[in-house]
C-alpha positions in Angstrom: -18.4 31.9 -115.3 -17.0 28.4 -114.0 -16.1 25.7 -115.6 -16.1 22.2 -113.6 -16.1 18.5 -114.7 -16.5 20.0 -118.5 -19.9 21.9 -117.7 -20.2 25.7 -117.8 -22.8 27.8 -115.3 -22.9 30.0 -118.8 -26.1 30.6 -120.4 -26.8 33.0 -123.3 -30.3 33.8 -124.0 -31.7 35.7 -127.3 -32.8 39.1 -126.9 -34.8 41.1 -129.3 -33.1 44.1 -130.3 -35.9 45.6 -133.1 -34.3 46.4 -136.9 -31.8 48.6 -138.5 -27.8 49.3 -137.7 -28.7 48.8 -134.2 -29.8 45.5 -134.4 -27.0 44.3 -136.5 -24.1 45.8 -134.3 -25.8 43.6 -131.4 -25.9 40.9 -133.6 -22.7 40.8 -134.4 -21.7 41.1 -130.8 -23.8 38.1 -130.2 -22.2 36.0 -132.6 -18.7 36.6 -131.3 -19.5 36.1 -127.3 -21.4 32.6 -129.0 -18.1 32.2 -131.0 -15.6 32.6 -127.7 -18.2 30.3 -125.6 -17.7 27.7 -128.5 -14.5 28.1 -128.2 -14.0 28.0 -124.3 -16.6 24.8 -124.0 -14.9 22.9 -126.4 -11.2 24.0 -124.7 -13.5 22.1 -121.0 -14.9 19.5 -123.5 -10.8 17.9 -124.2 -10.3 17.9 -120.9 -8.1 21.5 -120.5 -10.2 22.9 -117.5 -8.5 25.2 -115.0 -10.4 25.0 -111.6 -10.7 28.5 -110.0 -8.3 29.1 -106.9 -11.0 28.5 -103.8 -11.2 30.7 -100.8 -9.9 28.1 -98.4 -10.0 27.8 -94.8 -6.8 27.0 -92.5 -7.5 26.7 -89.6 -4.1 25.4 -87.7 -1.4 28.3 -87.1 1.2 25.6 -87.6 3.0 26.5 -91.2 5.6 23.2 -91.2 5.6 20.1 -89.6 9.4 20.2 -88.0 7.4 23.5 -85.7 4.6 20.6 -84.4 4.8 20.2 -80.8 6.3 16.7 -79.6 8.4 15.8 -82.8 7.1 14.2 -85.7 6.9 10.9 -84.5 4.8 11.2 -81.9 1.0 9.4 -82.5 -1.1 9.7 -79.8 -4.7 9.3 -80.4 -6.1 11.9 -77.2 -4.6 15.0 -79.2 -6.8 13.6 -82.2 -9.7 13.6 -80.0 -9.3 17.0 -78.4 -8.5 19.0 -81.4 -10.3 16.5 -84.1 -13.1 15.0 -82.2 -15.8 14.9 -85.5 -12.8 12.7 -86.4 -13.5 9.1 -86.2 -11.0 6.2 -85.6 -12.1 3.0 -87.7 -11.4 -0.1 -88.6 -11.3 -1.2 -92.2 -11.3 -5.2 -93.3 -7.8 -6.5 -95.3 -8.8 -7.5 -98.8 -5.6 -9.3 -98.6 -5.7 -11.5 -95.3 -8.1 -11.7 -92.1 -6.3 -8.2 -90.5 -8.5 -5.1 -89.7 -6.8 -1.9 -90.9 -6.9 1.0 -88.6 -7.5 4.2 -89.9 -9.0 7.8 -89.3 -11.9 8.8 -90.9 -14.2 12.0 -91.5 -17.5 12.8 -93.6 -19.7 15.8 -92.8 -22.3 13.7 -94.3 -23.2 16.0 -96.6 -25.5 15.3 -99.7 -22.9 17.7 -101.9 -20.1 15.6 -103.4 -16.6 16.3 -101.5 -13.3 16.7 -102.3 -11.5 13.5 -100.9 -7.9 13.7 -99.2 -6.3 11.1 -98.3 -2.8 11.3 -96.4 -0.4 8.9 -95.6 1.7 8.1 -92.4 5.6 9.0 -92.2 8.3 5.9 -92.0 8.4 5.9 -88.3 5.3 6.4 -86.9 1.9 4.9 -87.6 -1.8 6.6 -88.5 -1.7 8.8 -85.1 1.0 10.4 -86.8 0.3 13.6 -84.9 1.8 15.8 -87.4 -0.9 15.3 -89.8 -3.7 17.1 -86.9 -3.7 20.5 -88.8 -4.5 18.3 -92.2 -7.2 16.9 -90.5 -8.2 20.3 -88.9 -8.3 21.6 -92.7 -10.5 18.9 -94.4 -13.2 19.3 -91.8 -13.2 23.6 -92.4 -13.1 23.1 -95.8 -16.0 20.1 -96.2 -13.4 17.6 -97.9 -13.5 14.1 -96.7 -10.6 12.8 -95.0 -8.8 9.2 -94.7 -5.5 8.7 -92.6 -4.7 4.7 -93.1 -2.4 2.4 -90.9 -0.9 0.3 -94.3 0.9 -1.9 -91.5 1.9 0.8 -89.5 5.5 1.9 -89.0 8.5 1.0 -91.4 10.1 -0.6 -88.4 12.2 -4.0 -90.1 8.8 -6.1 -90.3 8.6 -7.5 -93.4 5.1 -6.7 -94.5 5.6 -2.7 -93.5 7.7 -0.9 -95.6 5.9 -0.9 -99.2 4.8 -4.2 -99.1 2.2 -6.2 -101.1 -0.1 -5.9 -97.4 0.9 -2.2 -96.9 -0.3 -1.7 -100.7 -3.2 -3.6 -100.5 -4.2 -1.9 -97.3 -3.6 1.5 -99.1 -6.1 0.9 -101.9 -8.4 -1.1 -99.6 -8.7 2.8 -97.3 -9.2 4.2 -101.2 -11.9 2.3 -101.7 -13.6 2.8 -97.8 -13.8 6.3 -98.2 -15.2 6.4 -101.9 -17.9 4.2 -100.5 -18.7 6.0 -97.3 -18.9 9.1 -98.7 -20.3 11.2 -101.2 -16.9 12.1 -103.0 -16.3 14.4 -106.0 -14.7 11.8 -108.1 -13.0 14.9 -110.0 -11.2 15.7 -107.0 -9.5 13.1 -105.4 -6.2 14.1 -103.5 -3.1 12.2 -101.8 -0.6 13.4 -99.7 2.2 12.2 -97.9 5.3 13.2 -96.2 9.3 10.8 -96.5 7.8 7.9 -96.8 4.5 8.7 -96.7 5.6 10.6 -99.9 7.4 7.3 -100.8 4.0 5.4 -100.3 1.8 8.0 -102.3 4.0 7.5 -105.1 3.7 3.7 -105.0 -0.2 4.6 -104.5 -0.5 6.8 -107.2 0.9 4.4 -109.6 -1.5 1.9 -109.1 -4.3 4.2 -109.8 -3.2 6.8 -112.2 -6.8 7.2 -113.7 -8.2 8.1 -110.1 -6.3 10.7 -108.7 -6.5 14.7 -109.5 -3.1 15.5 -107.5 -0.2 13.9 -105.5 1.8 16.0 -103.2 5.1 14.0 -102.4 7.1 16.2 -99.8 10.5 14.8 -99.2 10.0 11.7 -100.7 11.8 8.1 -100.6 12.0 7.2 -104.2 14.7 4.2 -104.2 15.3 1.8 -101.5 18.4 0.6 -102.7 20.5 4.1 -103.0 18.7 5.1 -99.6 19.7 2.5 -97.9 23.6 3.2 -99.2 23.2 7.0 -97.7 22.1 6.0 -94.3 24.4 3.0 -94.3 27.4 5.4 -94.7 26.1 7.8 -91.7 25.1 5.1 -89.7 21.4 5.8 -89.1 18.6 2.8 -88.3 16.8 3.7 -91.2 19.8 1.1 -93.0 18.7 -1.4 -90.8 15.4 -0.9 -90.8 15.5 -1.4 -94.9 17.3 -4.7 -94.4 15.2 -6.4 -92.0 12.1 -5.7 -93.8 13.9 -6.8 -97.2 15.7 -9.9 -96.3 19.4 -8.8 -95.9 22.0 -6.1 -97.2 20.2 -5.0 -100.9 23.7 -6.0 -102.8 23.4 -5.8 -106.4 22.8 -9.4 -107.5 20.9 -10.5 -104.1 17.5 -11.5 -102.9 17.4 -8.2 -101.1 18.3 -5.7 -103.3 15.7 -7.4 -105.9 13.2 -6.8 -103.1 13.9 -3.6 -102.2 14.0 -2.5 -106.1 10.2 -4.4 -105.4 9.2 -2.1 -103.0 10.5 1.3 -104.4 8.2 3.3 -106.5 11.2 4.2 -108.6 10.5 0.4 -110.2 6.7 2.2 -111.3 6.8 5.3 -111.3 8.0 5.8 -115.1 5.3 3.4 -116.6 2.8 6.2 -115.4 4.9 9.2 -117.0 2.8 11.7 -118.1 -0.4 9.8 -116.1 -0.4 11.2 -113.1 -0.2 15.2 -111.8 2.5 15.1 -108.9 3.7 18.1 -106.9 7.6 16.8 -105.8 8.8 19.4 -102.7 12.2 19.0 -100.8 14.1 20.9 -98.7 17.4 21.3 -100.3 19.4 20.8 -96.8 17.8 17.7 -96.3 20.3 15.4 -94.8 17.2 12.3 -93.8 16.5 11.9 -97.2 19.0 14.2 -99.8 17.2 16.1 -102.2 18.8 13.6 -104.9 15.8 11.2 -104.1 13.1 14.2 -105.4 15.1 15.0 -108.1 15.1 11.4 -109.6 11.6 11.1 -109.1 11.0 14.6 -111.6 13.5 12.8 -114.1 11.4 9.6 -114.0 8.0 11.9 -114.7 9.5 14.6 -116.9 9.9 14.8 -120.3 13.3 14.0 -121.8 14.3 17.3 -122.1 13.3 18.4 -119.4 15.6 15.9 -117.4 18.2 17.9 -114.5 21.5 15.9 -116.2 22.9 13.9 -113.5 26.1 16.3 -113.2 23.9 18.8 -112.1 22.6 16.4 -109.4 26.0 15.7 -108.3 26.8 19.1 -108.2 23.8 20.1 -106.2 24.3 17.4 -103.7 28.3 18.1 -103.1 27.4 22.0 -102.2 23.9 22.0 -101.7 23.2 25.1 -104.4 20.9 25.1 -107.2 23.9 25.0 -110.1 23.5 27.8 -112.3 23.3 25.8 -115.6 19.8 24.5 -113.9 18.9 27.8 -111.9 18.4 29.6 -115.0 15.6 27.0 -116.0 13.7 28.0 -113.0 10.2 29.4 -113.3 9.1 31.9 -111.0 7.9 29.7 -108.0 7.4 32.6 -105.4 4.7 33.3 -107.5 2.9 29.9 -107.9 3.6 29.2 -104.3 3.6 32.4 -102.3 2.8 30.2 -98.7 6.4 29.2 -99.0 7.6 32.8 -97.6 5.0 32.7 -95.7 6.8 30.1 -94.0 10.4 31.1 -94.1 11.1 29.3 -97.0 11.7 30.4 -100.1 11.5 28.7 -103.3 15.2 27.8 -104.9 14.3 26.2 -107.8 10.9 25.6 -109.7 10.6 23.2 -112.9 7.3 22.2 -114.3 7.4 19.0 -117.2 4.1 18.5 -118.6 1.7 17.4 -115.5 4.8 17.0 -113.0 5.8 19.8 -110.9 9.3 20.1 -108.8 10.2 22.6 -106.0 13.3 22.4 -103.9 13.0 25.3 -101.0 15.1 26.8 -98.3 14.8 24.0 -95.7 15.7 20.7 -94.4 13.5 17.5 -93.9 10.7 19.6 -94.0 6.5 19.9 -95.2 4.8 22.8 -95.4 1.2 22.5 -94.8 -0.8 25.6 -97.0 1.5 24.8 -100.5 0.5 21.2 -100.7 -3.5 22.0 -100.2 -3.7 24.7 -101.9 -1.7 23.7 -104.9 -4.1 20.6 -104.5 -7.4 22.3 -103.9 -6.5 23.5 -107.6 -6.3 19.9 -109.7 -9.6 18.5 -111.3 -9.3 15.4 -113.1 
């Protein structure tokens, strides 16, 4: 038996069984299979459904995107075309000025409702993003639709990249494409995105905590402002980068740091506690973006006590170990994720808070590509 969007393939039909002892022991039987489906359809009927694990195809070898040849930067539209070509490069009206969106696109055409996935571009790179191939690869094996938007492109100091009002609009304007283009499975609607693509998915899913069925946020950007303090202090361009696109140095009290607060789904995130079914991964050696940034994002979605206290944080940041105050909270995440050592990295720490889920692993700036679909593949709205 299945259950899916609340309806069961179930049937029980009445069979004659004559009189006597025999017919009453079979009666009795009936009633309590009739009693356990009552039971189980009213269980599908509130909305507490678990969608069988599917026999899903991978076709790319690649396990992580830091193993991708080129870097992850790279965006080059011929290696979308020799390993993609059913994939097709659009371009998608602004609902917010007279721009055309780029963006990557697939539909088998299909009559049968699909799964929809849409993933989102990294900070410094654009929808070519090369990286996300072998996600692209695994939507067309499986039959799922796929979307890969522009949003403005690159987070390069321009003010209307970087979580804009244009880059959001542009977002839910590639939403709204491929739910029209496509027969999609409006049960199953996915997101994914990696640093701030992760950063962007949670601005996304925000927005739109009634439409989708999972978010996978792998090394995400949550706030702006602290970010922008970590690569200040080691001198990276991301620091710059941040100020251009917000107006100046985010100082508490100025323009900029109000803007930047503006642009960091840490400012929305919390009104959709509870809302929205997020899967937070980072590697805990992460020196891009430090696992702090995941962890704050779990606090703003978990319960209250749930919460990692913030000594813990500190604690995990200064030697980069799961403390063992919080380690002993941890669930057995080899065992929800087992494609993690498949990949060399194991699973440090797993916490689960009502529909939010947290795994730091035994990695750096890092996305695994099996977890994050198959954990997906599993969520039904």
């Amino acid at each position: 038996m299945v259950l899916r969007n609340g309806k069961s393939s179930y049937s029980l039909q009445a069979v004659p069984m004559g009189d006597g002892p025999s017919w009453r022991a079979n009666d009795l039987f009936g009633r309590a299979i009739r009693a356990v489906m009552l039971g189980i359809l009213m269980l599908a009927a509130a909305g507490v459904v678990s969608v069988q694990a599917e026999n899903l195809k991978h076709p790319s070898d690649l396990l992580r995107v830091t193993n991708y040849p080129g870097g992850l930067a790279i965006a080059e539209l011929s290696r979308w075309r020799e390993a993609t070509p059913e994939i097709k490069d659009i371009k998608i009206p602004s609902s917010a000025d007279d721009s055309e969106q780029a963006a990557l696109f697939y539909d088998s055409g299909s009559d049968e409702e699909k799964p929809l996935l849409m993933v989102l571009h990294s900070w410094s790179t654009d929808y070519l993003q090369n990286i996300d191939i072998p996600l692209g690869q695994f939507a067309i094996a499986n039959n799922w639709v796929f979307i890969h938007p522009n949003f403005r492109g690159q987070n390069d100091g321009r003010p209307e990249s970087t979580a804009s009002d244009l880059a959001i609009s542009d977002m839910q304007d590639a939403l709204e494409y491929a739910r029209e283009h496509a027969e999609i499975d409006e049960s199953r609607i996915y997101l994914l995105g990696y640093s701030g693509g992760a950063m962007n998915a949670l601005h996304l899913a925000s927005r739109n905590p009634d439409v989708f069925a999972g978010v996978a946020a792998w090394v995400p950007v949550y706030d702006l402002v602290t970010w922008h303090q970590w690569n200040k202090a080691r001198g990276e361009k991301y620091a710059g980068e941040i100020e251009q696109a917000c107006g100046g140095e985010p100082t508490e009290g100025s323009s900029a740091f109000d803007e930047c607060r503006k642009r960091s789904p840490s400012s929305y995130v919390p009104e959709v506690a509870g809302d929205i079914r997020v899967l937070i991964a980072h590697g805990i050696d992460d020196t891009t973006v430090p696992p702090e940034q995941a962890l704050h994002a779990f606090n703003d979605l978990a319960k209250e006590e749930d919460r990692i206290p913030q000594e813990q944080i500190d604690q995990l940041m200064e030697t980069r170990q799961v403390p063992d105050a919080l380690r002993q909270r941890s669930a057995k995440g080899s065992e929800q994720f087992p494609q993690f050592a498949e990949a060399d990295a194991d699973v440090l720490l797993y916490l689960k808070s009502g529909p939010t889920e947290l795994v730091l692993f035994e990695g750096e700036h890092d996305m695994l590509y099996r977890p994050g679909l198959e954990w997906l593949s599993r969520q039904q709205r």
